[in-house]
PyMOL Python script that loads the backbone (N, CA, C, O; Angstrom):
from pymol import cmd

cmd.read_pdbstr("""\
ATOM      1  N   UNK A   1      97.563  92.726  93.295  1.00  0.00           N
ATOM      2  CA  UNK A   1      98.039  94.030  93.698  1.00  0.00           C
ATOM      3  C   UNK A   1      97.415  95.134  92.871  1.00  0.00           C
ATOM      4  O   UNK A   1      97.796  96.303  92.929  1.00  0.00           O
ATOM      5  N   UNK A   2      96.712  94.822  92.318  1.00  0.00           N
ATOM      6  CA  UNK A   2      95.825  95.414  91.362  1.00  0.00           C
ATOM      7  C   UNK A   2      96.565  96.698  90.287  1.00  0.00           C
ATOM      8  O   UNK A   2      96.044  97.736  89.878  1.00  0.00           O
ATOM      9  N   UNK A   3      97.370  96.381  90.145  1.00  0.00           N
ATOM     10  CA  UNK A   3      98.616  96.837  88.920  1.00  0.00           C
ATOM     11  C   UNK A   3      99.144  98.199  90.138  1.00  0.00           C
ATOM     12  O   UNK A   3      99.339  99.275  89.573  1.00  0.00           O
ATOM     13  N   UNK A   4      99.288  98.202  91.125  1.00  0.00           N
ATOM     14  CA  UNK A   4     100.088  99.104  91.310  1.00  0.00           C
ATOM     15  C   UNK A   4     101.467  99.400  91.180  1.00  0.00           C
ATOM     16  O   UNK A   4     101.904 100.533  90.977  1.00  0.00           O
ATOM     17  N   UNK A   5     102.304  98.145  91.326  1.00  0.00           N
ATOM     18  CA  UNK A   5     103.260  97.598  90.942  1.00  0.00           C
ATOM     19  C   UNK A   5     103.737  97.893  89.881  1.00  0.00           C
ATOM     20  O   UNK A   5     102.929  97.391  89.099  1.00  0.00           O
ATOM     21  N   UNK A   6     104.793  98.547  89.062  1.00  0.00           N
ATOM     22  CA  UNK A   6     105.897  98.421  88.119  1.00  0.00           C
ATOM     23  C   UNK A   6     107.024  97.922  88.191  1.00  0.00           C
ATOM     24  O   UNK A   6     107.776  98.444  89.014  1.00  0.00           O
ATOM     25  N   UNK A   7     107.745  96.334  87.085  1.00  0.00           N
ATOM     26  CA  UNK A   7     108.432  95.885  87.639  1.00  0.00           C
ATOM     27  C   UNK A   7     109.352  96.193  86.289  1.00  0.00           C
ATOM     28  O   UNK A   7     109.331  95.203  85.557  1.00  0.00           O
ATOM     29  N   UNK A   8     110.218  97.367  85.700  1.00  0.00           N
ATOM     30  CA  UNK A   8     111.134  98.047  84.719  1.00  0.00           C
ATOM     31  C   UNK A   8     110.110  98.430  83.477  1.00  0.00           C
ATOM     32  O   UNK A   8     110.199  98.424  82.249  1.00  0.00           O
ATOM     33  N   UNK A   9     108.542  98.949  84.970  1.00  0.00           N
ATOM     34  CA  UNK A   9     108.297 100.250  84.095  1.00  0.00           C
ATOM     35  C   UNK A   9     106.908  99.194  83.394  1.00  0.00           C
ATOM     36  O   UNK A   9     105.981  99.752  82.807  1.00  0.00           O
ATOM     37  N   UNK A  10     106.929  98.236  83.497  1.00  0.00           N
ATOM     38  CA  UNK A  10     105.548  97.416  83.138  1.00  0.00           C
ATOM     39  C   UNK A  10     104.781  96.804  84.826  1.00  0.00           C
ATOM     40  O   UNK A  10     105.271  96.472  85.905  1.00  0.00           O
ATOM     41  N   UNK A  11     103.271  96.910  84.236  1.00  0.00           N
ATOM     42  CA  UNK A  11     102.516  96.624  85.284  1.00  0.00           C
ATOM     43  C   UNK A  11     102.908  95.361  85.588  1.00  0.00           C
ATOM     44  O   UNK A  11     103.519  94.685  84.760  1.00  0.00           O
ATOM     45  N   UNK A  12     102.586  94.881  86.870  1.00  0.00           N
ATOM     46  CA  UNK A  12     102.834  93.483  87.173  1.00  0.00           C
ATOM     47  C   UNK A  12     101.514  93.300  88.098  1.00  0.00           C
ATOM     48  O   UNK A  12     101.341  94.144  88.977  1.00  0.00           O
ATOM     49  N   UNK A  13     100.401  92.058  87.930  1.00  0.00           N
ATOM     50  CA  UNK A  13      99.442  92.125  88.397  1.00  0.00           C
ATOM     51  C   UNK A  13      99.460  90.165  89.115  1.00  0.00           C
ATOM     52  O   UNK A  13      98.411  89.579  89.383  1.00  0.00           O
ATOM     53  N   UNK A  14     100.634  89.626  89.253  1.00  0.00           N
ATOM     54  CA  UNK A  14     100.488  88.848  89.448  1.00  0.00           C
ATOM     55  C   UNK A  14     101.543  88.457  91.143  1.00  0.00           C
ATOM     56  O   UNK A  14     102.768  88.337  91.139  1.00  0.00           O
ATOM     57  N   UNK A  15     100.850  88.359  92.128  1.00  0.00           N
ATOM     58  CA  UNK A  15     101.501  88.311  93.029  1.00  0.00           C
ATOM     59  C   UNK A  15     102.826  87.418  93.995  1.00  0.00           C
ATOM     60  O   UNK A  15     103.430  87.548  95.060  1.00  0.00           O
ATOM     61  N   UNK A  16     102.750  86.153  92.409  1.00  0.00           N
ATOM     62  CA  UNK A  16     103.826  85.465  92.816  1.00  0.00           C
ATOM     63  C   UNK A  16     104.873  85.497  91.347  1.00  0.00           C
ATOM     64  O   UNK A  16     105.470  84.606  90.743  1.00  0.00           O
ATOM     65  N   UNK A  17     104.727  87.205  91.112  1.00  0.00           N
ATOM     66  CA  UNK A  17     106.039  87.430  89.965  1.00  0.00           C
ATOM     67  C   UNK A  17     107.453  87.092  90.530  1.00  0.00           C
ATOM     68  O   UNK A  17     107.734  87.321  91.707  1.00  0.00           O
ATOM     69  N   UNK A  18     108.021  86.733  89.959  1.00  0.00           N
ATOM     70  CA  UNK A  18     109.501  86.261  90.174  1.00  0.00           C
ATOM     71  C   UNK A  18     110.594  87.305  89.219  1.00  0.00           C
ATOM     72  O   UNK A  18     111.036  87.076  88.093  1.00  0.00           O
ATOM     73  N   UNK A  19     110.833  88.476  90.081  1.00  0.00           N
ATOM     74  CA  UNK A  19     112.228  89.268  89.843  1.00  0.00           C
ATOM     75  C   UNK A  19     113.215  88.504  89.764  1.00  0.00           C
ATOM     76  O   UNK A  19     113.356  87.366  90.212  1.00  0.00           O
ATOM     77  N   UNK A  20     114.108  89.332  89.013  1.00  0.00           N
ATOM     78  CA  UNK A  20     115.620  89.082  88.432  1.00  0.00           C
ATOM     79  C   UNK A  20     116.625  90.240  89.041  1.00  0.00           C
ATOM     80  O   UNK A  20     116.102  91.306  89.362  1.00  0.00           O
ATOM     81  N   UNK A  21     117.694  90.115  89.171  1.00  0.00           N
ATOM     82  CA  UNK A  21     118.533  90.590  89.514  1.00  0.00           C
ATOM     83  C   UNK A  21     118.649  91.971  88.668  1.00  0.00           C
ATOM     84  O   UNK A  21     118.600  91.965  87.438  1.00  0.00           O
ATOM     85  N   UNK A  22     118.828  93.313  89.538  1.00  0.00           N
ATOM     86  CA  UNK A  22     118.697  94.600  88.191  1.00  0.00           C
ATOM     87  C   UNK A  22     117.645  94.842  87.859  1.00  0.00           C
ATOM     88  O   UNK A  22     117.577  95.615  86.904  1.00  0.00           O
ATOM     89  N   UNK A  23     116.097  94.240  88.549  1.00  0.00           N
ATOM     90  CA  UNK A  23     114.516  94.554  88.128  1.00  0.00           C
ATOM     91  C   UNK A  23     114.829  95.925  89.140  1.00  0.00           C
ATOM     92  O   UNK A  23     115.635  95.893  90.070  1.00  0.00           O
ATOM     93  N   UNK A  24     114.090  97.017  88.788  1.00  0.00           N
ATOM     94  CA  UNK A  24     113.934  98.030  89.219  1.00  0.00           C
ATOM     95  C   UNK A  24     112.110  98.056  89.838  1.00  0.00           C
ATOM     96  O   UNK A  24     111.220  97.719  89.058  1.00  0.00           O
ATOM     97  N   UNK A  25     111.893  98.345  90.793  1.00  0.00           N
ATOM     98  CA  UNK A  25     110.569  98.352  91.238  1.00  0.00           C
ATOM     99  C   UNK A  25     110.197  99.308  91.761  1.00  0.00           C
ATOM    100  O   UNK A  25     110.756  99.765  92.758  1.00  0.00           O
ATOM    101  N   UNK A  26     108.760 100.039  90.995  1.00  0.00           N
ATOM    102  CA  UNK A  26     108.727 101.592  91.205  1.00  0.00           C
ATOM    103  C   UNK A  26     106.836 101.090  91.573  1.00  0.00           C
ATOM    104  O   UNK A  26     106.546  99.896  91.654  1.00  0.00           O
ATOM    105  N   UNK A  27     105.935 102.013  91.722  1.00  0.00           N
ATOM    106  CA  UNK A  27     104.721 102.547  91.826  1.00  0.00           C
ATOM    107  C   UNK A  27     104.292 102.896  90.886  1.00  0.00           C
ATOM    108  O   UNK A  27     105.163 103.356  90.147  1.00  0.00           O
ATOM    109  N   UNK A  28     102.538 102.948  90.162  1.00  0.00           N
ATOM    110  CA  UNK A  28     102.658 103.523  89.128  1.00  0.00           C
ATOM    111  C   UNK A  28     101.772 104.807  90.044  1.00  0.00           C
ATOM    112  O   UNK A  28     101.075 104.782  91.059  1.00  0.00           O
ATOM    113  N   UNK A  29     102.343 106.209  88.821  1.00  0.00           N
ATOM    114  CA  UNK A  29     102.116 107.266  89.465  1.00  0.00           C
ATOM    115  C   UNK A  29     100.476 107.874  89.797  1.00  0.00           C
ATOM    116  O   UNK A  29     100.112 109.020  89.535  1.00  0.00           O
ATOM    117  N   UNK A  30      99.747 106.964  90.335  1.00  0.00           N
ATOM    118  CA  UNK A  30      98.520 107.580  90.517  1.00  0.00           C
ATOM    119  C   UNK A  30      98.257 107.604  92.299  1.00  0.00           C
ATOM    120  O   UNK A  30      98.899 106.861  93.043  1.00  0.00           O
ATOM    121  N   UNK A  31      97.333 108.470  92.744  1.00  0.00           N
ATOM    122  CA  UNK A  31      97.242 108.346  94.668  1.00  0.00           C
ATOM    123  C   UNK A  31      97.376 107.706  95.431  1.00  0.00           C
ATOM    124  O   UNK A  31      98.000 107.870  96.480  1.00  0.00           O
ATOM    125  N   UNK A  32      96.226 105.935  94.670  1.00  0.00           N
ATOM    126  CA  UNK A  32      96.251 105.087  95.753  1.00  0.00           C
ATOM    127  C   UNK A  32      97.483 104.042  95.763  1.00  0.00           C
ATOM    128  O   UNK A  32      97.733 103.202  96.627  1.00  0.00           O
ATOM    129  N   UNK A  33      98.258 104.348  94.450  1.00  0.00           N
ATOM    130  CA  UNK A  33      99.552 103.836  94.436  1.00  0.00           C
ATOM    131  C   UNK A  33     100.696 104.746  95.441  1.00  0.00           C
ATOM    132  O   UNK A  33     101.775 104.489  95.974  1.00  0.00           O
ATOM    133  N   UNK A  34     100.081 105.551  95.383  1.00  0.00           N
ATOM    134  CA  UNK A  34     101.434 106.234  96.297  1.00  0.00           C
ATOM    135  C   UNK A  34     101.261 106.466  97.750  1.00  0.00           C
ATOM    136  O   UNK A  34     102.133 106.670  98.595  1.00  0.00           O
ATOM    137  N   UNK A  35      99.691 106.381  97.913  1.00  0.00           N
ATOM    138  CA  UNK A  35      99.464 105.612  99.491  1.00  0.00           C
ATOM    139  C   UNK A  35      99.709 104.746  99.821  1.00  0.00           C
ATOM    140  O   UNK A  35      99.833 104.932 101.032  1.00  0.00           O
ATOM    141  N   UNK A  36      99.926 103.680  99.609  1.00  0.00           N
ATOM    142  CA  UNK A  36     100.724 102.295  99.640  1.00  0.00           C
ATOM    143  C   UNK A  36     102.178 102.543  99.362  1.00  0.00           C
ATOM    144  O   UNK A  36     102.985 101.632  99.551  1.00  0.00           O
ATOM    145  N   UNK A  37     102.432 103.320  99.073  1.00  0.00           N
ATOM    146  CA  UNK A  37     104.028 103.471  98.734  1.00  0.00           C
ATOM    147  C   UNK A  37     104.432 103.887 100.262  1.00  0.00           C
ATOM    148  O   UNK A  37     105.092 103.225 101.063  1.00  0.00           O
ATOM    149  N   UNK A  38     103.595 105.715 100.502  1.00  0.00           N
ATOM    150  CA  UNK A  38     103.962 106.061 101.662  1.00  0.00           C
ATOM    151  C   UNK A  38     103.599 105.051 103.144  1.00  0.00           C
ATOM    152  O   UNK A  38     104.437 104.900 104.033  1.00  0.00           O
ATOM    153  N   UNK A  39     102.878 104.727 103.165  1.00  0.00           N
ATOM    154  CA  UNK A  39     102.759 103.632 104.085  1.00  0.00           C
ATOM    155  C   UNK A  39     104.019 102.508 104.429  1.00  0.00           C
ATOM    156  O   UNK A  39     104.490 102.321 105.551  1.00  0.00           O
ATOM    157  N   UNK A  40     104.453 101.785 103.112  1.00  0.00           N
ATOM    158  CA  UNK A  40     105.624 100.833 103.295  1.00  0.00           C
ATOM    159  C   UNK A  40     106.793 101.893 103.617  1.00  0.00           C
ATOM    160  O   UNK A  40     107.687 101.417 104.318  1.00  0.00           O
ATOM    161  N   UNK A  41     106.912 102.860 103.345  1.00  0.00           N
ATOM    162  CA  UNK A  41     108.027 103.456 103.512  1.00  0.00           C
ATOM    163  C   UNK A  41     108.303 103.650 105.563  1.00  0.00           C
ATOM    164  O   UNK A  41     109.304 103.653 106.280  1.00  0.00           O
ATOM    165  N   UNK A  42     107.348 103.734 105.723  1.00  0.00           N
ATOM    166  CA  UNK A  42     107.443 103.799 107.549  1.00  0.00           C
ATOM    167  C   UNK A  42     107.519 102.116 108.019  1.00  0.00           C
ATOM    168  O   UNK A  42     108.076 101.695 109.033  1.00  0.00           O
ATOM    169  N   UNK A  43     106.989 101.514 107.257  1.00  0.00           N
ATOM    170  CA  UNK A  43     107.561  99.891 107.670  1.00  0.00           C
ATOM    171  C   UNK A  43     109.138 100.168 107.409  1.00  0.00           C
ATOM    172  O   UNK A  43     109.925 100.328 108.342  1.00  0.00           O
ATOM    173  N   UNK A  44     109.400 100.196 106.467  1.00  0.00           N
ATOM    174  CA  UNK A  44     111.135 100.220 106.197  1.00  0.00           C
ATOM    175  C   UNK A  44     112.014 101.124 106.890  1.00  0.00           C
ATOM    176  O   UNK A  44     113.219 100.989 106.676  1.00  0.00           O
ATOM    177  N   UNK A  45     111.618 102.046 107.702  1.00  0.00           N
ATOM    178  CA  UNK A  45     112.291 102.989 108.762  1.00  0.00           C
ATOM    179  C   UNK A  45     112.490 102.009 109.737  1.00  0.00           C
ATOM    180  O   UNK A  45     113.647 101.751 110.069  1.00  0.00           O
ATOM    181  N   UNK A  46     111.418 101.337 110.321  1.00  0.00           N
ATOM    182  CA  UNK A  46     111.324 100.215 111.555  1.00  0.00           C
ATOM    183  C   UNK A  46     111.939  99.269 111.523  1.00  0.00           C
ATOM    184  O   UNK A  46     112.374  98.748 112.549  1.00  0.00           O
ATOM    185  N   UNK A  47     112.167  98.728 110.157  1.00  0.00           N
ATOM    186  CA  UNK A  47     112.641  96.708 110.047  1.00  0.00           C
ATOM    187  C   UNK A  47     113.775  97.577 108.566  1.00  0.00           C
ATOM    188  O   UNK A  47     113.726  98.478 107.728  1.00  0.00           O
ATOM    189  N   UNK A  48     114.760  96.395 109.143  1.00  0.00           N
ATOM    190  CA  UNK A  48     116.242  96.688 108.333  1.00  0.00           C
ATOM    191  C   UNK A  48     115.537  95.851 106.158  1.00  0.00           C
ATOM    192  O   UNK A  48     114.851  94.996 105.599  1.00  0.00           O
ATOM    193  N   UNK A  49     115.990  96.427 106.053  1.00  0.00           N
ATOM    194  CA  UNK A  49     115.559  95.881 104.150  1.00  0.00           C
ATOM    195  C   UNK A  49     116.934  94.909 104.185  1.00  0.00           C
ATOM    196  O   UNK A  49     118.108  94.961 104.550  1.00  0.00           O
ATOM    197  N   UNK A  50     116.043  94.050 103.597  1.00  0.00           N
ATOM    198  CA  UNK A  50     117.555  92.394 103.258  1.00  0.00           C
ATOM    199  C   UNK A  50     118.323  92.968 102.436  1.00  0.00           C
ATOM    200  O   UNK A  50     117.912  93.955 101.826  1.00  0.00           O
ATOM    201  N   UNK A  51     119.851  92.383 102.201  1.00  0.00           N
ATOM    202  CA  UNK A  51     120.537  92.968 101.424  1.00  0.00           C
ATOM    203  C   UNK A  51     120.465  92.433 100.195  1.00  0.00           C
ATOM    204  O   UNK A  51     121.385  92.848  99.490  1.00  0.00           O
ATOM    205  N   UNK A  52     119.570  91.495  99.517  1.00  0.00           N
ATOM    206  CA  UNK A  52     119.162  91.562  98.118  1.00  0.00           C
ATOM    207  C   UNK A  52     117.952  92.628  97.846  1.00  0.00           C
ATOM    208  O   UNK A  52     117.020  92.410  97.072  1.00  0.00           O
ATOM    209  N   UNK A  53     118.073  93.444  98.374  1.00  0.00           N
ATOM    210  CA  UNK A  53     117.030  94.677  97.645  1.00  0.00           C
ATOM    211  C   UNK A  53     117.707  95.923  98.061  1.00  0.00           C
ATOM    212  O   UNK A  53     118.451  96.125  99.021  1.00  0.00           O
ATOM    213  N   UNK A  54     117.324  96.641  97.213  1.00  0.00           N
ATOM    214  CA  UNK A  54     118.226  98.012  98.020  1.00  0.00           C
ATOM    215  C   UNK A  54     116.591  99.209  97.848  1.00  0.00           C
ATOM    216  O   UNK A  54     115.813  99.305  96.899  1.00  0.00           O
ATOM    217  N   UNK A  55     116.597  99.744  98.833  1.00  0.00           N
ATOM    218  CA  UNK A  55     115.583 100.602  98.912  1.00  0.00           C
ATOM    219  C   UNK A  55     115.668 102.369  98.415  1.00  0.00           C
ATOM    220  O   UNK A  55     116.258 103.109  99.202  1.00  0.00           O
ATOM    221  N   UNK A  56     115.293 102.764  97.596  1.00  0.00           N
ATOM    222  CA  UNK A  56     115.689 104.189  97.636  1.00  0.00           C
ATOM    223  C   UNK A  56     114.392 104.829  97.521  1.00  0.00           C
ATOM    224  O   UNK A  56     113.605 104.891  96.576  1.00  0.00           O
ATOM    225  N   UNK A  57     114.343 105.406  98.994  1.00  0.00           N
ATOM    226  CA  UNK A  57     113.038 106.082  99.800  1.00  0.00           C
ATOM    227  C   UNK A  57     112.073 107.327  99.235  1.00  0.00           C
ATOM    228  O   UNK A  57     110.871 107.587  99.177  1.00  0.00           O
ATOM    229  N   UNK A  58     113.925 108.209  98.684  1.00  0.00           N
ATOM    230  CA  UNK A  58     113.128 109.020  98.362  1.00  0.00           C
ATOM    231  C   UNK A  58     112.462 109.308  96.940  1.00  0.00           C
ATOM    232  O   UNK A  58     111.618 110.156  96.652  1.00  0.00           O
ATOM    233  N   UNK A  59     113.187 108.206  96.011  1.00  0.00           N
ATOM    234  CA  UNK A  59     112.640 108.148  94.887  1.00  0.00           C
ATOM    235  C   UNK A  59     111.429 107.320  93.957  1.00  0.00           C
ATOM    236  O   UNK A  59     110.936 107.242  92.831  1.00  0.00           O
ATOM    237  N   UNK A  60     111.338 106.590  95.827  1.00  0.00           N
ATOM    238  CA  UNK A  60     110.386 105.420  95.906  1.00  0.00           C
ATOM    239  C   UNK A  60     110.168 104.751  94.904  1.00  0.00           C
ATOM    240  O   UNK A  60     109.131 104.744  94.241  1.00  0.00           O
ATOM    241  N   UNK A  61     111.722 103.771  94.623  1.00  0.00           N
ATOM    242  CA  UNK A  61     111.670 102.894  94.023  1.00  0.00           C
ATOM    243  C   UNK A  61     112.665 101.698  94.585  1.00  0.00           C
ATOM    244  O   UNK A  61     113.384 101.985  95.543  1.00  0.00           O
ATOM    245  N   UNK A  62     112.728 100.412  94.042  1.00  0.00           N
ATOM    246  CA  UNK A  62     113.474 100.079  95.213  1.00  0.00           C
ATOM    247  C   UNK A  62     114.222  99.036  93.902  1.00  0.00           C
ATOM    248  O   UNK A  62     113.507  98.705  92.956  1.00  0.00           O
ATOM    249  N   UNK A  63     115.643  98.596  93.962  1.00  0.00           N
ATOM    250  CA  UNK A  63     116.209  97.560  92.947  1.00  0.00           C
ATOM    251  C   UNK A  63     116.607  96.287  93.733  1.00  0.00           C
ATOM    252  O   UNK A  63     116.789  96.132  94.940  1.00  0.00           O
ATOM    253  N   UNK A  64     116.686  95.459  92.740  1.00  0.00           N
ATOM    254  CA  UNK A  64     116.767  93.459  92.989  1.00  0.00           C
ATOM    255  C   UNK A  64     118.002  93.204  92.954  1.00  0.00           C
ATOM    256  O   UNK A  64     118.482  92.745  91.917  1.00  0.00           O
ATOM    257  N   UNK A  65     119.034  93.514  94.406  1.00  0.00           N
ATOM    258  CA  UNK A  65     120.151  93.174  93.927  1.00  0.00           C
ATOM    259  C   UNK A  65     121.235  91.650  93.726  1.00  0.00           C
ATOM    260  O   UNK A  65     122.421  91.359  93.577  1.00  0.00           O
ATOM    261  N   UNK A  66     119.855  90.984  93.849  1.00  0.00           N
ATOM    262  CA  UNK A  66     120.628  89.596  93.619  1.00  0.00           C
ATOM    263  C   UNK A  66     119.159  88.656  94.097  1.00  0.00           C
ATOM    264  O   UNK A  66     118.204  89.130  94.712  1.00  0.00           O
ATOM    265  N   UNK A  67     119.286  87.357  93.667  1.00  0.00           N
ATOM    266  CA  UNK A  67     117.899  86.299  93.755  1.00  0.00           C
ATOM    267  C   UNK A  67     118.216  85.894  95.180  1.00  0.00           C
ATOM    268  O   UNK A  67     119.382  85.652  95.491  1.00  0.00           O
ATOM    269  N   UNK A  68     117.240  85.812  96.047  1.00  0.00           N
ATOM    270  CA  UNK A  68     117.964  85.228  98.064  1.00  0.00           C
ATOM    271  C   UNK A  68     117.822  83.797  97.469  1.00  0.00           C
ATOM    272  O   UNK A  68     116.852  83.390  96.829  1.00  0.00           O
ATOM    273  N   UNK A  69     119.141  82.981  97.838  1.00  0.00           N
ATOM    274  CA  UNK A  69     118.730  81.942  98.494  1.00  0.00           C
ATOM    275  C   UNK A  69     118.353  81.139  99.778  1.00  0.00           C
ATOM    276  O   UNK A  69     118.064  81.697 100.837  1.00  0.00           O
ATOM    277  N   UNK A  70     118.373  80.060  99.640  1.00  0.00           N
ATOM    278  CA  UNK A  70     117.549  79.138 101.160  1.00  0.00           C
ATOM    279  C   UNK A  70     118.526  79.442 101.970  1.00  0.00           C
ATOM    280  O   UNK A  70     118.152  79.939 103.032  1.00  0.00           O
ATOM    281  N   UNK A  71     119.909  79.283 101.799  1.00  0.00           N
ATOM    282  CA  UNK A  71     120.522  79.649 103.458  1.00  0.00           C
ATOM    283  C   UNK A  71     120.490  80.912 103.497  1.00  0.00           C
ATOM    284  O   UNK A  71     120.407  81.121 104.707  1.00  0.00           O
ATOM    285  N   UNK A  72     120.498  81.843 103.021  1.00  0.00           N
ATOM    286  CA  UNK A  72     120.354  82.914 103.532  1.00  0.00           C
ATOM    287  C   UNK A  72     119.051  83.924 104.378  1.00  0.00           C
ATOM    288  O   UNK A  72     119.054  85.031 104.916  1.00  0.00           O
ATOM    289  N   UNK A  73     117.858  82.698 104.107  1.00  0.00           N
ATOM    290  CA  UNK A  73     116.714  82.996 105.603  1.00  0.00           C
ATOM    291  C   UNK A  73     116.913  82.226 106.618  1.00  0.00           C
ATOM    292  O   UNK A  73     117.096  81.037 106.877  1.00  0.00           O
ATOM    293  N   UNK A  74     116.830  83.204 107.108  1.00  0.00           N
ATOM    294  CA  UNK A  74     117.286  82.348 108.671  1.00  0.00           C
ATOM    295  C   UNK A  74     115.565  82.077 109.611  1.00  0.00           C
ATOM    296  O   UNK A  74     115.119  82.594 110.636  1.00  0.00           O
ATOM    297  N   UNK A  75     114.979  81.005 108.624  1.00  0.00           N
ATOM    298  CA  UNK A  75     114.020  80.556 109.053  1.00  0.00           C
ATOM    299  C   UNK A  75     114.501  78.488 109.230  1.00  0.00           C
ATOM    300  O   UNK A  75     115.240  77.972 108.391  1.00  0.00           O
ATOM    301  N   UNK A  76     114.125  77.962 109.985  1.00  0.00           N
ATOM    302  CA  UNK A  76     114.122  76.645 110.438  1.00  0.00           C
ATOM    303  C   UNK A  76     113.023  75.979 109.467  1.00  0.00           C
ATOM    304  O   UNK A  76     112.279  75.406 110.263  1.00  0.00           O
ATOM    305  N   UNK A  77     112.513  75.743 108.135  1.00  0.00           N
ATOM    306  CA  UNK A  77     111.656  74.916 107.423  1.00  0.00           C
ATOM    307  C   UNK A  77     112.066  73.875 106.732  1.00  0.00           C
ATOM    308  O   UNK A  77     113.007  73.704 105.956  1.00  0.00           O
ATOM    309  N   UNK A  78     110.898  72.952 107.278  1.00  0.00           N
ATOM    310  CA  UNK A  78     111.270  71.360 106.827  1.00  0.00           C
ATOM    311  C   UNK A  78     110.323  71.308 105.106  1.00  0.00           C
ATOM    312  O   UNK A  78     109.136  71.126 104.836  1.00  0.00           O
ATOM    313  N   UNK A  79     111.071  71.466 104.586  1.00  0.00           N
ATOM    314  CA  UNK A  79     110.955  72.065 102.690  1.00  0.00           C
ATOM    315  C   UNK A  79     109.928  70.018 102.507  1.00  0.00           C
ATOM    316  O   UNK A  79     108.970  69.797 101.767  1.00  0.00           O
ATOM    317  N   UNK A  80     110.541  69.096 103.338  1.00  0.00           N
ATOM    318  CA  UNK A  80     109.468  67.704 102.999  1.00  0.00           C
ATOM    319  C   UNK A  80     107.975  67.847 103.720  1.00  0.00           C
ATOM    320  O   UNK A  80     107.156  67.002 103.358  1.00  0.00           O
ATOM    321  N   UNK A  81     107.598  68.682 104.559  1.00  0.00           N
ATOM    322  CA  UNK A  81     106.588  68.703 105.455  1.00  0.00           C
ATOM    323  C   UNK A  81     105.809  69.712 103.773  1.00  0.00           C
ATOM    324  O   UNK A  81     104.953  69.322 102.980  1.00  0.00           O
ATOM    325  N   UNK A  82     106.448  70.796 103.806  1.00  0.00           N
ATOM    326  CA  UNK A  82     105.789  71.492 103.209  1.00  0.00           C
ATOM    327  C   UNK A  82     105.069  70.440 101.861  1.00  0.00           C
ATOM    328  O   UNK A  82     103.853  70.256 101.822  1.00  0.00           O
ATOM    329  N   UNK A  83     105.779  69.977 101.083  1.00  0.00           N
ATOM    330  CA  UNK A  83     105.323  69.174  99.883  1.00  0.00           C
ATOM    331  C   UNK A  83     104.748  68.275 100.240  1.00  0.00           C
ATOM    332  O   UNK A  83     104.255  67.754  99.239  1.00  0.00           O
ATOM    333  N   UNK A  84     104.402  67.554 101.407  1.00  0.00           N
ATOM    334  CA  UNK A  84     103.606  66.820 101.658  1.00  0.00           C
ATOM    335  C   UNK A  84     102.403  67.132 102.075  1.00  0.00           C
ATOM    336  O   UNK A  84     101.387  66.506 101.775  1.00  0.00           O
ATOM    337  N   UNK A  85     102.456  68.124 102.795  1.00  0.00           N
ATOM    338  CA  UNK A  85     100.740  68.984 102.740  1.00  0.00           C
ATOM    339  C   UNK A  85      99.853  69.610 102.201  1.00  0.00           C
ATOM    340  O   UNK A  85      98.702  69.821 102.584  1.00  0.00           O
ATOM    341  N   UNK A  86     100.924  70.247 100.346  1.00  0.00           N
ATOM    342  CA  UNK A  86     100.360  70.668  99.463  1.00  0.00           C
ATOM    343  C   UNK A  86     100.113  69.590  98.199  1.00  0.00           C
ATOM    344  O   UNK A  86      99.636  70.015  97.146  1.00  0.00           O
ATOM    345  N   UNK A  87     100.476  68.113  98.363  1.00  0.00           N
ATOM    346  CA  UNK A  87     100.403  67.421  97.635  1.00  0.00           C
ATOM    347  C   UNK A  87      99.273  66.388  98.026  1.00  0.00           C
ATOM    348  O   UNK A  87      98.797  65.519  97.296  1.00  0.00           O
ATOM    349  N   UNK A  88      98.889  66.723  99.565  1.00  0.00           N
ATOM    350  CA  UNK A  88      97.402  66.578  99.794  1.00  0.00           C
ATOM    351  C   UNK A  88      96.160  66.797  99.052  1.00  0.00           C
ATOM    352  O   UNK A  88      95.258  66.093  98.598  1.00  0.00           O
ATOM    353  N   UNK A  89      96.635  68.790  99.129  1.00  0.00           N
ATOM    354  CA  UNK A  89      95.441  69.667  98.780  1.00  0.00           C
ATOM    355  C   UNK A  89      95.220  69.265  97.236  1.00  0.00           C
ATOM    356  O   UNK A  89      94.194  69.658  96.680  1.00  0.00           O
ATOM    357  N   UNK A  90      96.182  68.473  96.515  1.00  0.00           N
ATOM    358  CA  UNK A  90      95.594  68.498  95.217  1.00  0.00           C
ATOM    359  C   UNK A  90      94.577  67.482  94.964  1.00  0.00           C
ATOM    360  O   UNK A  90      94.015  67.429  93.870  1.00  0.00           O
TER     361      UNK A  90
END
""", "prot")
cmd.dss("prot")
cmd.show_as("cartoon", "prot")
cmd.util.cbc("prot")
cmd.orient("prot")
């Protein structure tokens, strides 16, 4: 993400960071960070934000209000298919 990302105000450059509950997630303040900001912000007008994140638009920052767990996506995945196809690739 090439540090655009602040995750309580430190860069985060790694795209499978793992938030905590109470991480605050802001932009850091330079253009092409805040073109990407304004951009997601018209995705989030369109599609409802899950209720472990809370979005605040106009201060364009958004907080972690709790870790999702597995029942709470309401996706159908067979979690043994998956480990068996990445335990291929190794």
């Amino acid at each position: 993400n090439h540090k655009h990302i602040l995750v309580n105000n430190r860069a985060i450059n790694v795209p499978s960071y793992r938030c905590k509950p109470k991480d605050i997630i802001t932009a850091r303040d330079r253009p092409e960070s805040r073109a990407i900001i304004a951009k997601n912000n018209k995705f989030s007008q369109t599609y409802k934000v899950p209720n472990h994140l809370t979005l605040q638009s106009l201060q364009n920052k958004g907080l972690v209000n709790e870790i999702i767990d597995r029942e709470s996506i309401d996706l159908n995945i067979n979690e043994l298919l998956v480990v068996e196809y990445y335990s291929r690739k190794a």
